[in-house]
mmCIF file of the N, C-alpha and C atoms, coordinates in Angstrom:
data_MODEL
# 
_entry.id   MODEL 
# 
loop_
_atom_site.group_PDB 
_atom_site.id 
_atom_site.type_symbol 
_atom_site.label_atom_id 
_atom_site.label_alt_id 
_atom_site.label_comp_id 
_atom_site.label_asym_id 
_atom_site.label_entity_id 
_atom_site.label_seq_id 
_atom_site.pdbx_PDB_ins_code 
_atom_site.Cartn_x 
_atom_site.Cartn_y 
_atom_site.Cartn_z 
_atom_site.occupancy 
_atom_site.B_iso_or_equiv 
_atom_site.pdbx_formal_charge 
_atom_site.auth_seq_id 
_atom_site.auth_comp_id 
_atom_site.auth_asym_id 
_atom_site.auth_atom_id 
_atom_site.pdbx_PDB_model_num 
ATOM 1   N N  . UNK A 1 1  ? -33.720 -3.802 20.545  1.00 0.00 ? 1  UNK A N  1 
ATOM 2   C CA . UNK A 1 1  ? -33.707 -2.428 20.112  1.00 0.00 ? 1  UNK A CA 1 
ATOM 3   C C  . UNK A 1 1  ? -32.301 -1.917 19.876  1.00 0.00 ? 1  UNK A C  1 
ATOM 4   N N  . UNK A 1 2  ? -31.340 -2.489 20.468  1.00 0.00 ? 2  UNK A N  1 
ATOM 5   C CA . UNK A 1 2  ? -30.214 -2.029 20.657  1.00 0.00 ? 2  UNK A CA 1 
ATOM 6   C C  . UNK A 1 2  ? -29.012 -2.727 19.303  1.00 0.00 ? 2  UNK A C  1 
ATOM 7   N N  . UNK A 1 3  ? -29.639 -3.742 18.695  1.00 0.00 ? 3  UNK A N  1 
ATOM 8   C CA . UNK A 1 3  ? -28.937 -4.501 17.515  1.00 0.00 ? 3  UNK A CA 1 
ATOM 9   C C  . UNK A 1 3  ? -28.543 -3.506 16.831  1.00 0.00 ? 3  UNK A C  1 
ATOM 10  N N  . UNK A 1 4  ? -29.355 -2.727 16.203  1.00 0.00 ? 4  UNK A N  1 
ATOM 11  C CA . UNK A 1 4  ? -29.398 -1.961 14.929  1.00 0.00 ? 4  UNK A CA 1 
ATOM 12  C C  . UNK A 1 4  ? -27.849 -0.985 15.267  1.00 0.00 ? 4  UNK A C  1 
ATOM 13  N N  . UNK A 1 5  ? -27.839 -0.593 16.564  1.00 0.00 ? 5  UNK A N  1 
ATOM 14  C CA . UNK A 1 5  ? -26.620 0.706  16.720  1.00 0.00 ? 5  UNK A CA 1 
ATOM 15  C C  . UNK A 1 5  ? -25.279 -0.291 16.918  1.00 0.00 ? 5  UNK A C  1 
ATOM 16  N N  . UNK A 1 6  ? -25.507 -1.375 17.467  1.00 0.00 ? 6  UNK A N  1 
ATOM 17  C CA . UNK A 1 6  ? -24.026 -2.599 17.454  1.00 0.00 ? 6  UNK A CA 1 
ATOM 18  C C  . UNK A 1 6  ? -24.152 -2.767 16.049  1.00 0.00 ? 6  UNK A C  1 
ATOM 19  N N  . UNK A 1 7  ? -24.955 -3.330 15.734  1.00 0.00 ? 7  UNK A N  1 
ATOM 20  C CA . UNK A 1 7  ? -24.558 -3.538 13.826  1.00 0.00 ? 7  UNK A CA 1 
ATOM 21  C C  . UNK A 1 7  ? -23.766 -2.102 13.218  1.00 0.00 ? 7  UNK A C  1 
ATOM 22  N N  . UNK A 1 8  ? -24.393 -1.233 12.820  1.00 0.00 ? 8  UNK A N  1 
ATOM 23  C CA . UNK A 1 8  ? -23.329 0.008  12.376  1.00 0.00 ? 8  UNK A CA 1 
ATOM 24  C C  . UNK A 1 8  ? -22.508 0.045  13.229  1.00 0.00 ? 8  UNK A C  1 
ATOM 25  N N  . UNK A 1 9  ? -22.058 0.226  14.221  1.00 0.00 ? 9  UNK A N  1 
ATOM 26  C CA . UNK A 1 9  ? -20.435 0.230  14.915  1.00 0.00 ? 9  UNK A CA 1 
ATOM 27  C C  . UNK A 1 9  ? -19.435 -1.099 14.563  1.00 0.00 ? 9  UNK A C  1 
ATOM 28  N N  . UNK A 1 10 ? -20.494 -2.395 14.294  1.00 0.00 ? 10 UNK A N  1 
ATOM 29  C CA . UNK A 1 10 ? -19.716 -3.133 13.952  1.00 0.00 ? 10 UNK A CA 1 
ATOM 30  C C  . UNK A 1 10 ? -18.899 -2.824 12.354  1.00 0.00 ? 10 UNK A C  1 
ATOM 31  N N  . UNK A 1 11 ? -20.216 -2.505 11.395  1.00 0.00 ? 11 UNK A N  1 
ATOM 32  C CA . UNK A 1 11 ? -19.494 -2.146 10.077  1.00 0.00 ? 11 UNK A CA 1 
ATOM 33  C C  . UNK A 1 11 ? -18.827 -1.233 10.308  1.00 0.00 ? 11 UNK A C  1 
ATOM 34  N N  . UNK A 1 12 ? -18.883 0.087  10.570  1.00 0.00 ? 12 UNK A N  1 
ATOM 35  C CA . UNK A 1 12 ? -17.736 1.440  10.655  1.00 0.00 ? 12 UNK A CA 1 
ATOM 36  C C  . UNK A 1 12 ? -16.823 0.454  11.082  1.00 0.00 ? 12 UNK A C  1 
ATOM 37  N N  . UNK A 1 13 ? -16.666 -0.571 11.718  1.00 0.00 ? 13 UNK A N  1 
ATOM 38  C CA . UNK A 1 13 ? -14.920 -0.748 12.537  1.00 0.00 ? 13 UNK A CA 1 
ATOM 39  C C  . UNK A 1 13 ? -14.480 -1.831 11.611  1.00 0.00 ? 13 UNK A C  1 
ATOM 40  N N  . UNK A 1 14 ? -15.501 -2.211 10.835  1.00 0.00 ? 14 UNK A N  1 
ATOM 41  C CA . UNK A 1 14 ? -15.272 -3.140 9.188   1.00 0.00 ? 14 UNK A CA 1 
ATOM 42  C C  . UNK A 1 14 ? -14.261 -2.218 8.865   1.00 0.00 ? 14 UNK A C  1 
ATOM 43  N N  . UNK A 1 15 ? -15.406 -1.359 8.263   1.00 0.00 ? 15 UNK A N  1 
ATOM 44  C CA . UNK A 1 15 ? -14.802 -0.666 7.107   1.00 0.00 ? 15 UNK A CA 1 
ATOM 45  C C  . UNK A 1 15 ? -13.310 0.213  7.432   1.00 0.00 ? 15 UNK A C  1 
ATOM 46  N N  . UNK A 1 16 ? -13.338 0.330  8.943   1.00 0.00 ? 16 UNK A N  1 
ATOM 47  C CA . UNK A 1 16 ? -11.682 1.187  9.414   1.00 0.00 ? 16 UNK A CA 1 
ATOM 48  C C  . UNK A 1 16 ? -10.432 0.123  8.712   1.00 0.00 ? 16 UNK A C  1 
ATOM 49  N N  . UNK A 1 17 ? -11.089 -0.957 9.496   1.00 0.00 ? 17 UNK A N  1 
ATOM 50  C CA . UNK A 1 17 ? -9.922  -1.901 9.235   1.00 0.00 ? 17 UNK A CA 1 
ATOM 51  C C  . UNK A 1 17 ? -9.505  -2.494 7.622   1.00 0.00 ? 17 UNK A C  1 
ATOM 52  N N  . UNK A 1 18 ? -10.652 -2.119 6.757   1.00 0.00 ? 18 UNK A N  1 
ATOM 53  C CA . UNK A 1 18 ? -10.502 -2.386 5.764   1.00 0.00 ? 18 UNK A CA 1 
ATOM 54  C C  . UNK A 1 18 ? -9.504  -1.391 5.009   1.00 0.00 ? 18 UNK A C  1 
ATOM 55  N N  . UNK A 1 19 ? -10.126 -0.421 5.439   1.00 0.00 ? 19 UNK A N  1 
ATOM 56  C CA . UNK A 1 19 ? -9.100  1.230  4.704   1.00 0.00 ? 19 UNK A CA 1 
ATOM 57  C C  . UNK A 1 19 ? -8.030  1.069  5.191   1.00 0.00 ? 19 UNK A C  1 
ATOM 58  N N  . UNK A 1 20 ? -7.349  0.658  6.624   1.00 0.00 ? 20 UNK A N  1 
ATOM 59  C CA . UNK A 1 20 ? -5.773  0.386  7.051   1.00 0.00 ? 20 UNK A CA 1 
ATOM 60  C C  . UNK A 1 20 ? -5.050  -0.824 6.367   1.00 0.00 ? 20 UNK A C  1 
ATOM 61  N N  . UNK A 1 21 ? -6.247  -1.794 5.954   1.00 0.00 ? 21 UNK A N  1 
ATOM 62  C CA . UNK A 1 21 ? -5.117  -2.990 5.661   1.00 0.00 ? 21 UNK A CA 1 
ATOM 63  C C  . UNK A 1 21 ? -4.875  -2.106 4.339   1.00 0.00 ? 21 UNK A C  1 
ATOM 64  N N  . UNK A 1 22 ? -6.118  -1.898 3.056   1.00 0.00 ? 22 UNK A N  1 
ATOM 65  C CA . UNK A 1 22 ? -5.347  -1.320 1.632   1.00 0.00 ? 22 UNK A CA 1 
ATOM 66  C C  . UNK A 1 22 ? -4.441  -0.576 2.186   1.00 0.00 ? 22 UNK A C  1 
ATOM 67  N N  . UNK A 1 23 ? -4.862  0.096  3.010   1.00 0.00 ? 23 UNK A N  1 
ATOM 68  C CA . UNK A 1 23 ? -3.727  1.858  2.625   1.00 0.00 ? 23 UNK A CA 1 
ATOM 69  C C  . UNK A 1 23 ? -1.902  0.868  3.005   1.00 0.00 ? 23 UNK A C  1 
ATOM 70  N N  . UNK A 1 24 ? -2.002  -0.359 3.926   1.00 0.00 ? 24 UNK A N  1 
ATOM 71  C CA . UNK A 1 24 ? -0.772  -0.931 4.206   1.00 0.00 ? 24 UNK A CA 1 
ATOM 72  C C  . UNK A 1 24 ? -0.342  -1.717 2.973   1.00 0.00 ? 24 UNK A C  1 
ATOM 73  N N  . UNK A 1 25 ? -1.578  -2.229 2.648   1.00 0.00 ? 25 UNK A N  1 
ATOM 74  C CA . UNK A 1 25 ? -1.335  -2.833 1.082   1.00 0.00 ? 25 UNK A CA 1 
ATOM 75  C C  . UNK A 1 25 ? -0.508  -2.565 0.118   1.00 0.00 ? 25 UNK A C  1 
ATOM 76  N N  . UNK A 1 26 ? -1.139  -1.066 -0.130  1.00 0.00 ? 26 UNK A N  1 
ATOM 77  C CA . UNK A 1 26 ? -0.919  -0.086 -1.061  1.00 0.00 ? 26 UNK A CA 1 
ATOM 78  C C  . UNK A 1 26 ? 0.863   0.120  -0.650  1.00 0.00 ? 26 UNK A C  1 
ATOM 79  N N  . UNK A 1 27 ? 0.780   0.959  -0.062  1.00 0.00 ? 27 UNK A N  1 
ATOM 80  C CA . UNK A 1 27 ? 2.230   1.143  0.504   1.00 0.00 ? 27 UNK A CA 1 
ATOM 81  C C  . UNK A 1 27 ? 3.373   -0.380 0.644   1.00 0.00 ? 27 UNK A C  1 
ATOM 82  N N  . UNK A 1 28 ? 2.816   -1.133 0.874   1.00 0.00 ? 28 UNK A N  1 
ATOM 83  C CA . UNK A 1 28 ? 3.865   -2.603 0.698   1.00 0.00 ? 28 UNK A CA 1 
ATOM 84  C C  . UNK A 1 28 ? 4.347   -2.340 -0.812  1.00 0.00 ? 28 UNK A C  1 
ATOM 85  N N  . UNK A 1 29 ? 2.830   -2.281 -1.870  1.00 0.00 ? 29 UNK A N  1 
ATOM 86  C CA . UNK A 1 29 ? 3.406   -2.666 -3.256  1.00 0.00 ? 29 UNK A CA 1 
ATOM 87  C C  . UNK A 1 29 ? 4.297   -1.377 -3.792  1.00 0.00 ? 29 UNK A C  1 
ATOM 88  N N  . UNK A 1 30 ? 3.729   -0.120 -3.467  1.00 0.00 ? 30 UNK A N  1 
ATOM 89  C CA . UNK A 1 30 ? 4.481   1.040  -3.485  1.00 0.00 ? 30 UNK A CA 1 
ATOM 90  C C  . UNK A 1 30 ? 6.171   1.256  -3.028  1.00 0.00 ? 30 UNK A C  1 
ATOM 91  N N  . UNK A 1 31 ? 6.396   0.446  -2.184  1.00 0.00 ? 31 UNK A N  1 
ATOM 92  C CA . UNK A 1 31 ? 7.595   0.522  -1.521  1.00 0.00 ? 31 UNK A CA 1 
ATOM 93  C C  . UNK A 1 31 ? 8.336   -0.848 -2.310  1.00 0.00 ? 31 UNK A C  1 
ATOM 94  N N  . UNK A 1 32 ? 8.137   -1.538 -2.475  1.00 0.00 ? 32 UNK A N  1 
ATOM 95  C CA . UNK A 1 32 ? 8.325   -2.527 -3.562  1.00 0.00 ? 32 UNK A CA 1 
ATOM 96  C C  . UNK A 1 32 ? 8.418   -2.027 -4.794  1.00 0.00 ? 32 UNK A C  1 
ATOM 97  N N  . UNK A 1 33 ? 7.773   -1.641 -5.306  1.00 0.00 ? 33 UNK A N  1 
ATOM 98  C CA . UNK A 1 33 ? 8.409   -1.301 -6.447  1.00 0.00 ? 33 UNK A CA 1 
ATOM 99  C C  . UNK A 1 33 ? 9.242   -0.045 -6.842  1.00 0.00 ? 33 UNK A C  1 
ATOM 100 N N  . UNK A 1 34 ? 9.180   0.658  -5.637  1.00 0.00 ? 34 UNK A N  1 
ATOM 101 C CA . UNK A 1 34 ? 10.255  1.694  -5.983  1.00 0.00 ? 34 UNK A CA 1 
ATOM 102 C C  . UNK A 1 34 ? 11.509  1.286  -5.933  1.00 0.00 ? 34 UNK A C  1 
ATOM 103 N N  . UNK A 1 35 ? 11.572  -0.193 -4.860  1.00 0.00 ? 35 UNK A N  1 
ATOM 104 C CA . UNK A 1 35 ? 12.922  -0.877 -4.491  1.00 0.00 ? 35 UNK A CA 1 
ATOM 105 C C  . UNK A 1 35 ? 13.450  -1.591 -6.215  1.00 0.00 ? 35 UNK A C  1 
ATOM 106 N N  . UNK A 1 36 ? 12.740  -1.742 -6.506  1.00 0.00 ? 36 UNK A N  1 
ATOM 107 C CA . UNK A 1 36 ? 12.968  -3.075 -7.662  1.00 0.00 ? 36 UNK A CA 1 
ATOM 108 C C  . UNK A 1 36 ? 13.821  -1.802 -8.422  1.00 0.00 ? 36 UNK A C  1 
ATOM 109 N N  . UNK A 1 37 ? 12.688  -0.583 -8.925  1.00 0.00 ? 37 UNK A N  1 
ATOM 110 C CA . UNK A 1 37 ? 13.022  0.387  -9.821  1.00 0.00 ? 37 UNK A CA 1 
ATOM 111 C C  . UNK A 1 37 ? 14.937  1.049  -9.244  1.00 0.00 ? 37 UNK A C  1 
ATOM 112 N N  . UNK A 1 38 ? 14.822  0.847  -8.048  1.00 0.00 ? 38 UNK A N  1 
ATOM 113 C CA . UNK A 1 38 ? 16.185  1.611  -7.544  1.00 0.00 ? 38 UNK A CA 1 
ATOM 114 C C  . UNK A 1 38 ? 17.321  0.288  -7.621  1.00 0.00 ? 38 UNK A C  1 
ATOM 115 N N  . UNK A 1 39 ? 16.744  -0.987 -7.329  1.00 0.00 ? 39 UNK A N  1 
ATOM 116 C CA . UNK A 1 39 ? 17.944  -2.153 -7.571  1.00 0.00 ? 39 UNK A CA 1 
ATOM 117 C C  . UNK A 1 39 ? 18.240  -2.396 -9.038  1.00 0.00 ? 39 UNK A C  1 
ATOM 118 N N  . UNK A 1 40 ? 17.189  -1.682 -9.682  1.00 0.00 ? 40 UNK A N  1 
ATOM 119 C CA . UNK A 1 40 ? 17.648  -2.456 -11.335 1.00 0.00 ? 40 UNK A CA 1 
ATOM 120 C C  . UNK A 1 40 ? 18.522  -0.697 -11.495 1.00 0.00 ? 40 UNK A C  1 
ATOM 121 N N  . UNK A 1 41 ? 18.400  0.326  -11.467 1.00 0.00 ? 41 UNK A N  1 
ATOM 122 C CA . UNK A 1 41 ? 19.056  1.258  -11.814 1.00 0.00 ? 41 UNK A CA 1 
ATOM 123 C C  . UNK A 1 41 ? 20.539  0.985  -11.336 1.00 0.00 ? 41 UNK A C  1 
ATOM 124 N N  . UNK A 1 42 ? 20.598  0.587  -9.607  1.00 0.00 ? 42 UNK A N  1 
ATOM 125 C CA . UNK A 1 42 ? 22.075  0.047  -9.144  1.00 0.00 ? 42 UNK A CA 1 
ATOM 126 C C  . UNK A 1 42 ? 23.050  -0.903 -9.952  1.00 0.00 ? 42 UNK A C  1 
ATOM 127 N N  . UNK A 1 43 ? 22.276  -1.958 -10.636 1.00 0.00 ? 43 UNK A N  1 
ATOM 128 C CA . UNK A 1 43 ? 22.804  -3.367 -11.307 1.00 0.00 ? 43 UNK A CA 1 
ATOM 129 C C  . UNK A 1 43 ? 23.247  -2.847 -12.371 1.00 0.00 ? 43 UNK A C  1 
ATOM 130 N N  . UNK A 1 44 ? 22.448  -1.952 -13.109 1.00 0.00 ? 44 UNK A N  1 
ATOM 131 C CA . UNK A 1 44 ? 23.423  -1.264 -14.606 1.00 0.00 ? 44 UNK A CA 1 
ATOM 132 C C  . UNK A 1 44 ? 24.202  -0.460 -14.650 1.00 0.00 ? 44 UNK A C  1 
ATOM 133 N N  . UNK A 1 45 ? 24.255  0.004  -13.824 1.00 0.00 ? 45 UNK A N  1 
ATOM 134 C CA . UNK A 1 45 ? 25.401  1.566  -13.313 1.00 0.00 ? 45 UNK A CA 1 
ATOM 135 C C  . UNK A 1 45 ? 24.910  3.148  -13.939 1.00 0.00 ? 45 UNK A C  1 
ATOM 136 N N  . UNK A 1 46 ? 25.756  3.408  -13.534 1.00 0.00 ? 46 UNK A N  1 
ATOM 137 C CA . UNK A 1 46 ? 25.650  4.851  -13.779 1.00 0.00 ? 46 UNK A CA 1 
ATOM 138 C C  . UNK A 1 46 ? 25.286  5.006  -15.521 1.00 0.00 ? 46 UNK A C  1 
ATOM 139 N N  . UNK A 1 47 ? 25.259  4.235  -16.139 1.00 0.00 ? 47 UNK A N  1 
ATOM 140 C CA . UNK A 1 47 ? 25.053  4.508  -17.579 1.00 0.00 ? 47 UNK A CA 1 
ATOM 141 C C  . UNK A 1 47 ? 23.287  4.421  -17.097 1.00 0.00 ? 47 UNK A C  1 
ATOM 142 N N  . UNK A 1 48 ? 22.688  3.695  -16.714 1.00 0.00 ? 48 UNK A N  1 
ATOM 143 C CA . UNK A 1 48 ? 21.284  3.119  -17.027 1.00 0.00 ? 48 UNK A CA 1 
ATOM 144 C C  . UNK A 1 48 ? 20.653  4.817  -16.818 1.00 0.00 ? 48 UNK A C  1 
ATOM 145 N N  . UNK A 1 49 ? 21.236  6.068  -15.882 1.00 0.00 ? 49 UNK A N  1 
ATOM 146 C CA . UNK A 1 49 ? 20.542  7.695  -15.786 1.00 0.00 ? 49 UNK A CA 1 
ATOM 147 C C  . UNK A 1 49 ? 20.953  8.025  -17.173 1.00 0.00 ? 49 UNK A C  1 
ATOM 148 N N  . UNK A 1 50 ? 21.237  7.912  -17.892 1.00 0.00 ? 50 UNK A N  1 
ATOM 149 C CA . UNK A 1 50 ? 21.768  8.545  -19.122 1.00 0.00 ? 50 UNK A CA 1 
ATOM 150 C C  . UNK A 1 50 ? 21.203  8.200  -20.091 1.00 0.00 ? 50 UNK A C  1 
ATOM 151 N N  . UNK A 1 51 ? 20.471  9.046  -21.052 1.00 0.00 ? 51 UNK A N  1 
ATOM 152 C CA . UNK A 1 51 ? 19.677  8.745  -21.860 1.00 0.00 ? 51 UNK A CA 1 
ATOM 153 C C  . UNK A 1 51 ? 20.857  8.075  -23.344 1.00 0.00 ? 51 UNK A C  1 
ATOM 154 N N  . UNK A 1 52 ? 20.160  7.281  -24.253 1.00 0.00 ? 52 UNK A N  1 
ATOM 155 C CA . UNK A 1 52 ? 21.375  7.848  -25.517 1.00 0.00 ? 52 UNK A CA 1 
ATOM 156 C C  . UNK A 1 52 ? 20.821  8.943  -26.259 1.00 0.00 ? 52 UNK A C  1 
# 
């Protein structure tokens, strides 16, 4: 009788851990590419903010 309420606690603690790894995911590739975007602006200099 008691399966059915361990099964849903088991998925809800699925699905927690699923939403923390993306949301860490997310934020790895997010933080990554803002790095790339800020090392390639560093490598060209001060010209690369300047439009022509």
């Amino acid at each position: 009788m008691n399966a059915p309420m361990e099964q849903s606690a088991l998925d809800a603690a699925r699905q927690r851990n699923l939403r923390r790894r993306n949301l860490a995911v997310g934020l790895a590739v997010g933080f990554l590419a803002v790095l790339f975007y800020a090392l390639a602006i560093v490598r060209l200099g001060p010209e690369a903010l300047h439009p022509l």
